[in-house]
N, CA and C of each residue as an Amber inpcrd file, in Angstrom:
protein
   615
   0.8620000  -1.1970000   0.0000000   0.0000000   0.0000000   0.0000000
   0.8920000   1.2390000   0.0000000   0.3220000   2.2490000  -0.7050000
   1.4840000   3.0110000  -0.8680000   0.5330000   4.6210000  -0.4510000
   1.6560000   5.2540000   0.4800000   0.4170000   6.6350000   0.9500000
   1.1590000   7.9570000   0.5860000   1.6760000   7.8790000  -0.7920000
   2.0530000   8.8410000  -1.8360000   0.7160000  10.0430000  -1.4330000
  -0.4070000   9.5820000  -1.6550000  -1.3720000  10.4970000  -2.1120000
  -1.4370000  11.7370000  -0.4750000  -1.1220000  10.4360000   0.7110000
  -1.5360000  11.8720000   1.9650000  -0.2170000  12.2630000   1.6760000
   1.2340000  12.0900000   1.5720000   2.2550000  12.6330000   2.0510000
   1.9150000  13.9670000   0.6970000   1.5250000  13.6880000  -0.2870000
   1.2630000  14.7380000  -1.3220000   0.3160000  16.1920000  -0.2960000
  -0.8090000  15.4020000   0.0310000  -1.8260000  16.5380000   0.6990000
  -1.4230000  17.2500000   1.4810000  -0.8770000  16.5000000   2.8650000
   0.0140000  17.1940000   3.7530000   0.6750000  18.2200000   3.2880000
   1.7480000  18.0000000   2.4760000   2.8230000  19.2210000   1.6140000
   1.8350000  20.2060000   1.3920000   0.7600000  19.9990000   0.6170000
   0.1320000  20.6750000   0.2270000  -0.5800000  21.6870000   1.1510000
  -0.8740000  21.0850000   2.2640000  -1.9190000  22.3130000   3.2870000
  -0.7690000  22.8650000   4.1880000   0.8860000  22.7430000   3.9870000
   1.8960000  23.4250000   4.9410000   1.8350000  24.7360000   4.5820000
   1.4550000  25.5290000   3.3360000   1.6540000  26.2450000   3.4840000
   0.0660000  27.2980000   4.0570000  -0.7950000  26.6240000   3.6930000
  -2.0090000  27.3220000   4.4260000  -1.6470000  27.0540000   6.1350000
  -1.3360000  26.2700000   6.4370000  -0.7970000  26.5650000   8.3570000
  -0.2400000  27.0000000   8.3830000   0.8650000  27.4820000   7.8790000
   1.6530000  28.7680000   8.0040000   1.2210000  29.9300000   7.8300000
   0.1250000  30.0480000   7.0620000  -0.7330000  31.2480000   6.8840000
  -1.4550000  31.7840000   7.6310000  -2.1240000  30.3960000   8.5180000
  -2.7830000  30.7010000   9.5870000  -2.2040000  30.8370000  11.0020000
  -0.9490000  30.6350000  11.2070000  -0.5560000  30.5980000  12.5170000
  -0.1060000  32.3020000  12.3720000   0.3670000  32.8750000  11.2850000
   0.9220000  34.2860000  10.7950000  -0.4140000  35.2340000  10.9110000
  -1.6800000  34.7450000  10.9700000  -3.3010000  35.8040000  10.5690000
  -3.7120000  35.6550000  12.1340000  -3.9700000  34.7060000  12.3440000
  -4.7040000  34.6940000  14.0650000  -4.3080000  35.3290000  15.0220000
  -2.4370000  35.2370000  15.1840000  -2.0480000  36.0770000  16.1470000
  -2.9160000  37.4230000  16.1280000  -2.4910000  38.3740000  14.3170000
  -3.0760000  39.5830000  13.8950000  -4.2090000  39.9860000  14.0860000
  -5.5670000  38.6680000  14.2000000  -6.4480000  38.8180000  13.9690000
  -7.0710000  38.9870000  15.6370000  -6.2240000  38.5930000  16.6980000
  -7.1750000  38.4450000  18.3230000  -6.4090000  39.6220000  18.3450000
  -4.9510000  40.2410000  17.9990000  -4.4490000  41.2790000  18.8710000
  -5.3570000  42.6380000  18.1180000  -6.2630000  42.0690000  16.9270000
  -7.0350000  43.4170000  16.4470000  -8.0850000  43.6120000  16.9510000
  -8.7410000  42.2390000  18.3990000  -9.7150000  42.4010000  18.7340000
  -9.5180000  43.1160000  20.5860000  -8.6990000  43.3620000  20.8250000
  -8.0320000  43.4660000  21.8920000  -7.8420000  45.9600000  22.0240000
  -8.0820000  45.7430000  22.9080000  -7.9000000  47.3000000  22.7540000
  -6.6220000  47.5680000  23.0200000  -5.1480000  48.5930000  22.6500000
  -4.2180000  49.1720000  23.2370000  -4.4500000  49.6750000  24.5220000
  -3.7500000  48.6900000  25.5000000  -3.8690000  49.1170000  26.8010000
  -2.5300000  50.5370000  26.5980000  -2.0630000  50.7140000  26.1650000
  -0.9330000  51.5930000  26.3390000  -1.1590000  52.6950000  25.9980000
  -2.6760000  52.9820000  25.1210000  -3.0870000  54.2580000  24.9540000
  -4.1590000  54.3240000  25.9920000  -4.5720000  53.7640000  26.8750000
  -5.1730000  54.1640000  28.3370000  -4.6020000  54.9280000  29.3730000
  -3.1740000  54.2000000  28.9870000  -2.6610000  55.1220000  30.2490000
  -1.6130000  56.3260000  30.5380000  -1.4420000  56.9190000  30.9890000
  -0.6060000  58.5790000  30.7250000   0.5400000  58.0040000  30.2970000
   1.4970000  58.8160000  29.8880000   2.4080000  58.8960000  29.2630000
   3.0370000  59.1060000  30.2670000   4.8430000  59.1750000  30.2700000
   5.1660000  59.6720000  31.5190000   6.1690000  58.8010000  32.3350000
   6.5780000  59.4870000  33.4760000   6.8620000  58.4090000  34.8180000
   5.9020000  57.7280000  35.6060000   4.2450000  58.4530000  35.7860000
   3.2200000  57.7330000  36.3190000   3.1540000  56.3500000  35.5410000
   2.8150000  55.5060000  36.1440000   2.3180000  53.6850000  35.5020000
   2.2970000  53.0940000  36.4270000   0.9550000  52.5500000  36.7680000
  -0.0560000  51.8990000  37.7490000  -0.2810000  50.0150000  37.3130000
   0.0070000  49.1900000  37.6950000   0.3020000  47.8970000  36.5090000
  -1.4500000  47.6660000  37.7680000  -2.3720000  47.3830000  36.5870000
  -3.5140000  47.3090000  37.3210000  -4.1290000  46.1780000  36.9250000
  -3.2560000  45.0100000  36.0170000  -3.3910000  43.9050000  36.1520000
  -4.7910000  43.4790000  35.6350000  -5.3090000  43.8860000  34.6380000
  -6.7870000  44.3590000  34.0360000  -6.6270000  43.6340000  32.5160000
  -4.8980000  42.9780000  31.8860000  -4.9630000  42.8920000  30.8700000
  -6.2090000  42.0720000  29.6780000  -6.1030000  40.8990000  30.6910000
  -7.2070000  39.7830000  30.1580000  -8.6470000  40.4930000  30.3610000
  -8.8290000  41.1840000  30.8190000 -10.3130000  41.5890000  31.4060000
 -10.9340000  42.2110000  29.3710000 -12.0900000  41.7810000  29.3030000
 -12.9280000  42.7320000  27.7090000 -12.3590000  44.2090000  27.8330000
 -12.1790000  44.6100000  26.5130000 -11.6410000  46.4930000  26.2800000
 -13.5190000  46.8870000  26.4750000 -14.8320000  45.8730000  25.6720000
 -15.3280000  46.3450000  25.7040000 -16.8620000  46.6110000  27.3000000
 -17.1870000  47.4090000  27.3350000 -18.0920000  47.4580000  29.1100000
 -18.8360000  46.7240000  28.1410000 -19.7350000  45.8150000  29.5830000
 -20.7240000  45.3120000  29.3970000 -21.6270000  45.1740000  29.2500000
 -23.3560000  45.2770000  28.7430000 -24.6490000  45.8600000  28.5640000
 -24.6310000  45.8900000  30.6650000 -25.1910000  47.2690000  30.9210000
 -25.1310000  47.6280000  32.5660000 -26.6250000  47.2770000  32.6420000
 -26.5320000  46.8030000  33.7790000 -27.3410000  46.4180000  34.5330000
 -28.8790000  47.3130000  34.4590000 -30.4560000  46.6260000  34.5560000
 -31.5450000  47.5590000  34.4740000 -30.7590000  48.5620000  36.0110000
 -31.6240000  49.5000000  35.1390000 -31.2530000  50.6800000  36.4470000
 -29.7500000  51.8160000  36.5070000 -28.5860000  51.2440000  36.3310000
 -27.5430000  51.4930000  36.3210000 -27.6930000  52.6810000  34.7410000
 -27.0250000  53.4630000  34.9130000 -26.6580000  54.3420000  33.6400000
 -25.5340000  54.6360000  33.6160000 -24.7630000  55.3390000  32.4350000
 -22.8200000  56.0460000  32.5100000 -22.9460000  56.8460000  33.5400000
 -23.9300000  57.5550000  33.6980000 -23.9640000  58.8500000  34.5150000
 -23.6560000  58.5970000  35.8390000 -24.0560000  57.3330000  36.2970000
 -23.9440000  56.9740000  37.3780000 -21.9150000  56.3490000  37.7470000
 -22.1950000  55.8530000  36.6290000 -20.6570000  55.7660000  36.6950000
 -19.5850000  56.3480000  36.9020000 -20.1080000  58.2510000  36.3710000
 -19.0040000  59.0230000  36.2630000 -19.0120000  59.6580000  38.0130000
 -20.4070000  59.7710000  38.2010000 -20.8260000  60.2580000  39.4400000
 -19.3490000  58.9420000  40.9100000 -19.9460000  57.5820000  40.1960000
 -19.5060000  56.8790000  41.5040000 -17.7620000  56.8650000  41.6240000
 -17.3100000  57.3360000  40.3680000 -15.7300000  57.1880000  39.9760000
 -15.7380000  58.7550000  40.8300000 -16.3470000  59.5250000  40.5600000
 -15.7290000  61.2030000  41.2670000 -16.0890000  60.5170000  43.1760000
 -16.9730000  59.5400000  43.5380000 -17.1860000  59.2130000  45.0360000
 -15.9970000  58.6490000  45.3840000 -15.4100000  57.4250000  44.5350000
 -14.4860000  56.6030000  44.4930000 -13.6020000  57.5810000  45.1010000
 -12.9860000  58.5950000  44.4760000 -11.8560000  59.6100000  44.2520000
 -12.2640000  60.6610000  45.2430000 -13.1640000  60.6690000  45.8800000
 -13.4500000  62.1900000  46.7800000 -13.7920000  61.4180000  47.8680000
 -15.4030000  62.0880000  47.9920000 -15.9250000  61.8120000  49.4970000
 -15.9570000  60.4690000  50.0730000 -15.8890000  59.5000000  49.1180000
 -16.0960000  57.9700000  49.9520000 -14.4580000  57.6030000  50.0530000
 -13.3500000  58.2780000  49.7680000 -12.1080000  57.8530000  50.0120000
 -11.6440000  56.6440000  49.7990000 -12.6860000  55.5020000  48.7760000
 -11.8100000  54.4940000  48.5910000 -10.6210000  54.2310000  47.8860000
 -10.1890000  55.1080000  47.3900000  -8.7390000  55.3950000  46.5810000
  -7.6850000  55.0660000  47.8090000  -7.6870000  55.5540000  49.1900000
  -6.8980000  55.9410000  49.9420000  -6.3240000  54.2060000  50.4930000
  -7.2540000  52.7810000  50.2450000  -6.8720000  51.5340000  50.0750000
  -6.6320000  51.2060000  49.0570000  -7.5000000  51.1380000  47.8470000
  -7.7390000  50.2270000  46.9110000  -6.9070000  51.2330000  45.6610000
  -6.0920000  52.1040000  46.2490000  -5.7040000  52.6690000  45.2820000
  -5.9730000  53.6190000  43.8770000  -5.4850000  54.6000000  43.4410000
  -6.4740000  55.4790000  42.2830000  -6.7770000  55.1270000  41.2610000
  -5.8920000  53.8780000  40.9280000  -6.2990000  52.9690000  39.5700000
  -7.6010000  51.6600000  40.4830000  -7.4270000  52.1370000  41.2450000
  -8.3630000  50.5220000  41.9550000  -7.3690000  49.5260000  42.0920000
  -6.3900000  49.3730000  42.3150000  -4.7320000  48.3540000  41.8500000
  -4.4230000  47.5280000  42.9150000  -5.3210000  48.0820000  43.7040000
  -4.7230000  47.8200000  45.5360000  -3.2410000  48.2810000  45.5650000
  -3.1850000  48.1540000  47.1420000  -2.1760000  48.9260000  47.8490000
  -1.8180000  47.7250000  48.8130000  -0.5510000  47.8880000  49.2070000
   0.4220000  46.9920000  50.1370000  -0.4670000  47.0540000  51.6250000
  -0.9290000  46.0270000  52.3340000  -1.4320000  45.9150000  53.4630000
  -2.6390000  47.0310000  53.7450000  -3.4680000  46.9530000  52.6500000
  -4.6630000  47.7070000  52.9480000  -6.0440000  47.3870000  52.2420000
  -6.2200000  47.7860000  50.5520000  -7.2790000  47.4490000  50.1630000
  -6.8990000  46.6300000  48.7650000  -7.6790000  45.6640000  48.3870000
  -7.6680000  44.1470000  47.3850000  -7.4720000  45.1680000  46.1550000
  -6.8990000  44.7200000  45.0660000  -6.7670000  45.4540000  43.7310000
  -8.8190000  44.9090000  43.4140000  -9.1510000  45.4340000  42.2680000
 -10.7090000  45.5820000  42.2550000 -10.6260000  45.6890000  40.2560000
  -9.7630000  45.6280000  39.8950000  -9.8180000  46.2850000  38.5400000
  -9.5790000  44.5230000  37.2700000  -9.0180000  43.6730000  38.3060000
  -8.8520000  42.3230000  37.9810000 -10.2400000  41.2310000  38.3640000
 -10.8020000  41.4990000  39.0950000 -11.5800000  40.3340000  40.1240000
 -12.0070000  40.8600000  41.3090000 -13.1440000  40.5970000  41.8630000
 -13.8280000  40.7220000  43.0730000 -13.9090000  39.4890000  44.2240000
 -13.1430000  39.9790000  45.1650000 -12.9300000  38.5350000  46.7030000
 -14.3660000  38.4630000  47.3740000 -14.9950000  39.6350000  47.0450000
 -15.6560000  39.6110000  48.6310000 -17.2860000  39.8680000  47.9280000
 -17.3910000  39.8640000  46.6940000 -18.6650000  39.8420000  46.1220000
 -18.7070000  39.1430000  44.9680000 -19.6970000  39.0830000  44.2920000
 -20.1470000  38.5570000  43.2240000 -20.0890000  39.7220000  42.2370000
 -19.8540000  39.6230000  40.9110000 -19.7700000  40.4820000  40.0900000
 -21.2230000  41.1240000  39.7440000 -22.1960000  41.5060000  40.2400000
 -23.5840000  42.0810000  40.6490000 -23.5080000  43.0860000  41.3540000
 -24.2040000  44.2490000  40.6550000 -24.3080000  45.7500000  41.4950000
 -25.1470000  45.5300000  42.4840000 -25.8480000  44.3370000  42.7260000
 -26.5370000  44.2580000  44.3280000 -25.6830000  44.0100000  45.7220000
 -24.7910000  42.8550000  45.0730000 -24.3510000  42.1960000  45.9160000
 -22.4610000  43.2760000  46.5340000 -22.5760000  44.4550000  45.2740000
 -21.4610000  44.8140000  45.5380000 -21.7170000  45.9730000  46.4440000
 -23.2900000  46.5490000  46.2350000 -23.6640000  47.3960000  46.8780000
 -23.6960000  47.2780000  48.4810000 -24.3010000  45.9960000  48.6110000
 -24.8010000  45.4140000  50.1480000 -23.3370000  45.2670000  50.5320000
 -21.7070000  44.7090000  50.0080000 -20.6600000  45.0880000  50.4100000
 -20.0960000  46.5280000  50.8070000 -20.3370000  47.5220000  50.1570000
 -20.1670000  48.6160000  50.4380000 -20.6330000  49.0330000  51.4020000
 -22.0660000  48.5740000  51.9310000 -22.8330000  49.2170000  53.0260000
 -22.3960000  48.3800000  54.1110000 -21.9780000  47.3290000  54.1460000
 -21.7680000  46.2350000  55.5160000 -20.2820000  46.9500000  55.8680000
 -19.1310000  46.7800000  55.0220000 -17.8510000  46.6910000  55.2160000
 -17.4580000  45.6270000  55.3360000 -16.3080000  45.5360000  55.4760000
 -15.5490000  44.2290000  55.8700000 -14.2010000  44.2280000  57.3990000
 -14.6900000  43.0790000  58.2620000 -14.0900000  43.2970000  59.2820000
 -12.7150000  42.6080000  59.0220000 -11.6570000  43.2130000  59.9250000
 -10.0780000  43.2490000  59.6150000  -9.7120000  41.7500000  59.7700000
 -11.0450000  41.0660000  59.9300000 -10.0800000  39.3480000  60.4160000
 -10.6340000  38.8650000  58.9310000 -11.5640000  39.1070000  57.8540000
 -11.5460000  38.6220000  56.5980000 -10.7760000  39.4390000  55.7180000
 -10.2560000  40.7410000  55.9960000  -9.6860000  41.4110000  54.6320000
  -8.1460000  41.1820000  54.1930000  -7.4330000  40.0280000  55.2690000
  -6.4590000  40.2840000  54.8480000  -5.0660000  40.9510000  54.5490000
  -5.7890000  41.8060000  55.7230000  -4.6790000  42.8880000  55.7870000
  -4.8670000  43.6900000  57.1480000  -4.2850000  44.3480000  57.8290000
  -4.4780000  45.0600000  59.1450000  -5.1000000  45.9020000  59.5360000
  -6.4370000  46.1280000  58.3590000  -7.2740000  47.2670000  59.0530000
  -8.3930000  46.7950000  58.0150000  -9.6000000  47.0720000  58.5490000
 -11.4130000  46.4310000  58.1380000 -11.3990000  47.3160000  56.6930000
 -12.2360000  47.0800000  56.2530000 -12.8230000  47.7840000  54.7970000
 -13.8320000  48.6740000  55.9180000 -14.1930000  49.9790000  56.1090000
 -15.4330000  50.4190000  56.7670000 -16.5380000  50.5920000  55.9220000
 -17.9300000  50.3340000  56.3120000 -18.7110000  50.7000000  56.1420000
 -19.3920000  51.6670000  55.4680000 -19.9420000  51.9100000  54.4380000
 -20.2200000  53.3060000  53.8100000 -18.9950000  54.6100000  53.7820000
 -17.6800000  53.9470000  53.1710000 -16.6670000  54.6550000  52.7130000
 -16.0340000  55.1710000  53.8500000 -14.9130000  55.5330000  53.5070000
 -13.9050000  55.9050000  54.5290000 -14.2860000  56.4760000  55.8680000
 -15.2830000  57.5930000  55.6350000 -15.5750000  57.8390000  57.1320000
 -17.0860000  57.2270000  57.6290000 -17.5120000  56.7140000  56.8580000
 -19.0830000  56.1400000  57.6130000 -19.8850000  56.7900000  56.9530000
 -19.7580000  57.5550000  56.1870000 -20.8720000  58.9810000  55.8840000
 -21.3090000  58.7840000  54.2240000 -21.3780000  57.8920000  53.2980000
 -21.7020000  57.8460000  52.3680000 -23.3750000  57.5010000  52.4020000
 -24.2730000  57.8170000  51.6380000 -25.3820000  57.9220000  51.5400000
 -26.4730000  56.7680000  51.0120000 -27.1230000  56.0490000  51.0400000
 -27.8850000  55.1260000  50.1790000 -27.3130000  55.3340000  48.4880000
 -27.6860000  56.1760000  48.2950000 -27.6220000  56.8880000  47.0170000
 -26.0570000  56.4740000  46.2160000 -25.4260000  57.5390000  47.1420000
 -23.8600000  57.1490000  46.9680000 -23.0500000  55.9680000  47.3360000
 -24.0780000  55.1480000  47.6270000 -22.9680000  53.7650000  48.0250000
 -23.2810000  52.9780000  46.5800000 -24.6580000  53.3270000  46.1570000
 -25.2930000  52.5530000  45.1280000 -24.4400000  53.1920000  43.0960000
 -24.1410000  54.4540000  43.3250000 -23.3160000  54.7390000  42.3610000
 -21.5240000  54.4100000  42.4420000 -21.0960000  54.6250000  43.8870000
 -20.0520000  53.9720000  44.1560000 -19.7970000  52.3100000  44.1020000
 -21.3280000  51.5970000  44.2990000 -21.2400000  50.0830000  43.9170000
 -21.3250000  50.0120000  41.8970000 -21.2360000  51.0230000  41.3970000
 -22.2880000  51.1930000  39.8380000 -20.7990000  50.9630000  39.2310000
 -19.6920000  52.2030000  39.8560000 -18.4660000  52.1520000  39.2800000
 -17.5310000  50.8610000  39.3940000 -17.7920000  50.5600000  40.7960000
 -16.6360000  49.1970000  41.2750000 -17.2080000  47.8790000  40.0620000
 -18.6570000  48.1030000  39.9300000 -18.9410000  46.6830000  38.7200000
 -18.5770000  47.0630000  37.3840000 -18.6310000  48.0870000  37.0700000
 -17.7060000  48.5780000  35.6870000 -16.3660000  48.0750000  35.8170000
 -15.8050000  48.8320000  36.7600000 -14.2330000  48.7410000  36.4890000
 -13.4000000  47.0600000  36.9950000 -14.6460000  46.5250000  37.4770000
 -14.1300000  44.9190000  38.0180000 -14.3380000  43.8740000  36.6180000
 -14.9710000  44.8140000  35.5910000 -15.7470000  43.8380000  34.6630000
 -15.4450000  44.7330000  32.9970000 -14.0300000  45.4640000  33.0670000
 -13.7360000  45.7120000  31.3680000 -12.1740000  46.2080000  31.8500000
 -11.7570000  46.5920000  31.1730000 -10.2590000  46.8530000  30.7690000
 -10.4960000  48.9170000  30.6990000  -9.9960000  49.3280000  31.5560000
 -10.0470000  50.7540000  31.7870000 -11.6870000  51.2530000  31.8970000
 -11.4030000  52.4170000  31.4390000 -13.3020000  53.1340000  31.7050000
 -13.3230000  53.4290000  30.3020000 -14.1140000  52.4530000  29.2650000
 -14.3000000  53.0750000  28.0770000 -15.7820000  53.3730000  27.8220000
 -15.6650000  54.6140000  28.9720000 -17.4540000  55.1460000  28.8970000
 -16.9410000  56.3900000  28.3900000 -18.6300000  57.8890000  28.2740000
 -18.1370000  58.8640000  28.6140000 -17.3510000  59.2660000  29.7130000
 -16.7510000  60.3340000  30.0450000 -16.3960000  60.3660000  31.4200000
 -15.6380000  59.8670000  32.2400000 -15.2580000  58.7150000  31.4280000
 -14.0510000  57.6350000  31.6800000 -12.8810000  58.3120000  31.7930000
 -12.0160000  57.8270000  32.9140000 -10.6840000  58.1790000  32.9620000
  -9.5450000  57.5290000  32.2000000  -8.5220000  57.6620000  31.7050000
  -7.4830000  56.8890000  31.5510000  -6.4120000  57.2510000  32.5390000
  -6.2240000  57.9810000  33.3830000  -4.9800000  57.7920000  34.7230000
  -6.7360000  58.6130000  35.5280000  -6.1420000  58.4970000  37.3690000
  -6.5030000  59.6510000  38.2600000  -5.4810000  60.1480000  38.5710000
  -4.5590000  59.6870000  38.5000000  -3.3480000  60.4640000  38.8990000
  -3.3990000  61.9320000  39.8500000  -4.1670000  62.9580000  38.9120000
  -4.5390000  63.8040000  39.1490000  -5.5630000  64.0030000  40.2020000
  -6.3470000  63.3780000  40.0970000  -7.4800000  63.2520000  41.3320000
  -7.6680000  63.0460000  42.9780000  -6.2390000  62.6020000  43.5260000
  -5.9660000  62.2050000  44.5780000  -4.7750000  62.9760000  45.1190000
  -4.7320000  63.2980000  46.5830000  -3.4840000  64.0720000  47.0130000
  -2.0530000  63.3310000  46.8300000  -1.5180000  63.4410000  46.9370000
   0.1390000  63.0380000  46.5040000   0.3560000  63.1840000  47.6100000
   1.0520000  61.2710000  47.6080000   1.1980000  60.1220000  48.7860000
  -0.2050000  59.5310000  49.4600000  -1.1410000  60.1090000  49.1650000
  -2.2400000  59.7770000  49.8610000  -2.8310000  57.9680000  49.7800000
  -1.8320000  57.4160000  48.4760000  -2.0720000  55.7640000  47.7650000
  -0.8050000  54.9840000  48.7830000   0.0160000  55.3700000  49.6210000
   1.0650000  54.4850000  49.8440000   0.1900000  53.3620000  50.9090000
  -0.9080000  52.8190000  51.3080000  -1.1360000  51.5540000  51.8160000
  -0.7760000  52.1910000  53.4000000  -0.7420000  50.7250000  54.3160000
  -0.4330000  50.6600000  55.4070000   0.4800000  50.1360000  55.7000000
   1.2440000  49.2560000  54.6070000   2.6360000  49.0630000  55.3500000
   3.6160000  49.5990000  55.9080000   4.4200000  48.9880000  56.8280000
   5.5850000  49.6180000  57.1310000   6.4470000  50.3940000  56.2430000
   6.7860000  51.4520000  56.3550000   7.7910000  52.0370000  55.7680000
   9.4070000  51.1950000  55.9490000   9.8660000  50.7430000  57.1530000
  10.9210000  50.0550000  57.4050000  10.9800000  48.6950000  57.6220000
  11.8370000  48.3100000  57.2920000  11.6960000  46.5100000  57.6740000
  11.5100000  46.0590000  58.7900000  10.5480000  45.4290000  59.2500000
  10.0300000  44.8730000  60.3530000  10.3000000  43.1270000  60.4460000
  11.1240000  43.4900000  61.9810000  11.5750000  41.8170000  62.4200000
  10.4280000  41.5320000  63.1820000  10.5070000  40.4510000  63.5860000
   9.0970000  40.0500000  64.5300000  10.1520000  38.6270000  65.2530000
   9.5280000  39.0910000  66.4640000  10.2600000  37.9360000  67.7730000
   8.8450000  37.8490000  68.2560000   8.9620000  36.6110000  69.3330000
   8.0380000  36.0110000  70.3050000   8.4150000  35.9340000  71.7240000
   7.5480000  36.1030000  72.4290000   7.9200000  36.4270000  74.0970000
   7.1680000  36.0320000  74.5590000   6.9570000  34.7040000  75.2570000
   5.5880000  33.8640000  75.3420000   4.5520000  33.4050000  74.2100000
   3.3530000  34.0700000  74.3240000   2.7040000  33.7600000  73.5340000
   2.3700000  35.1680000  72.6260000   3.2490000  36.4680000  72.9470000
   2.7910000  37.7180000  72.3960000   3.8970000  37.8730000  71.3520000
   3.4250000  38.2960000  70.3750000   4.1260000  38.9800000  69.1570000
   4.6330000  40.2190000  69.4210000   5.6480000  40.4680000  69.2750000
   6.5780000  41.9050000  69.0200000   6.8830000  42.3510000  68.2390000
   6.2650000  43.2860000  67.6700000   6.9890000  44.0740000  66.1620000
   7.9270000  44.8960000  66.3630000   9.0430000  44.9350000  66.1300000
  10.5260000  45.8890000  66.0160000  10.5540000  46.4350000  64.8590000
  10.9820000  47.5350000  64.9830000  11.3220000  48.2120000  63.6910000
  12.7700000  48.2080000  63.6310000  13.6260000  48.1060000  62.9500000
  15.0710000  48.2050000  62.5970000  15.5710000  49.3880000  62.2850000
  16.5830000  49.7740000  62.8750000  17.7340000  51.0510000  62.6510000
  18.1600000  50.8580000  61.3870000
């Protein structure tokens, strides 16, 4: 038996797989948005870990509008102070608040369920880090209203690749006081000894 005829075919379709391994790359990176024109130019660069996430937002939720979005991104950045953990890109910060721009720990990707997070908080023995998520934004004082546009933005930006709404940002950079993102960690290296059963934190010279 002689298999002249596949070793012929084979030859024959090498060069269409080569064609296609050369078009597909071209063809997903044309479906993909330039993350590099999102973000400022510059020494600022925030790695917010968002790459895999859709360029495009998602049909929003009944109820939800952009408006609400732009509204809960200026809460984000002002009066509800969640920038001051979770950082001005949402990126998280070293020993304080979860990055938010990749994935959600503590909710379901639902403006209900992210809302009813916002209003509960989170106490310091689930977050992971040394101080609670509070309650209706940094100082306690965010409103029904404003927890529900501040929950409007966190499901946008947990669920596309930057803000490609109106009103959308590409950096805050600008929006937040300078240093106000450095987290709660230590500034210096911290040893830790034991003395019975109590922990000692030292700071080092």
């Amino acid at each position: 038996m002689t298999r002249t005829p596949d070793l012929a075919r084979a030859l024959c379709a090498l060069p269409l797989c080569a064609l296609a391994l050369c078009t597909i790359p071209r063809a997903v990176a044309a479906q993909v948005a330039p993350r590099g024109a999102e973000r400022p130019t510059g020494a600022y660069h925030v790695d917010t870990n968002e790459e895999l996430q859709p360029a495009t937002l998602p049909a929003l939720p009944p109820g939800m509008t952009t408006d609400m979005l732009v509204e809960g991104d200026r809460i984000f950045h002002g009066k509800g102070g969640c920038f001051a953990c979770h950082g001005a890109e949402a990126q998280g910060l070293p020993a304080a608040g979860d990055g938010i721009t990749s994935a959600l720990f503590y909710a379901r990707h639902e403006w209900r369920s992210i809302d009813s997070l916002i209003t509960a908080g989170v106490p310091d023995a689930l977050t992971r880090s040394p101080i609670a998520m509070p309650a209706r934004g940094a100082r306690g004082d965010l409103t029904e209203d404003e927890v529900r546009r501040v929950a409007a933005y966190v499901w946008a930006i947990s669920g596309v690749r930057g803000e490609p709404w109106p009103g959308g940002h590409a950096s805050h950079a600008g929006l937040v006081p300078a240093g106000s993102t450095k987290g709660t960690a230590p500034t210096k290296p911290v040893k830790r000894s034991m003395v019975g059963s109590v922990h000692h934190r030292e700071e080092r010279p």
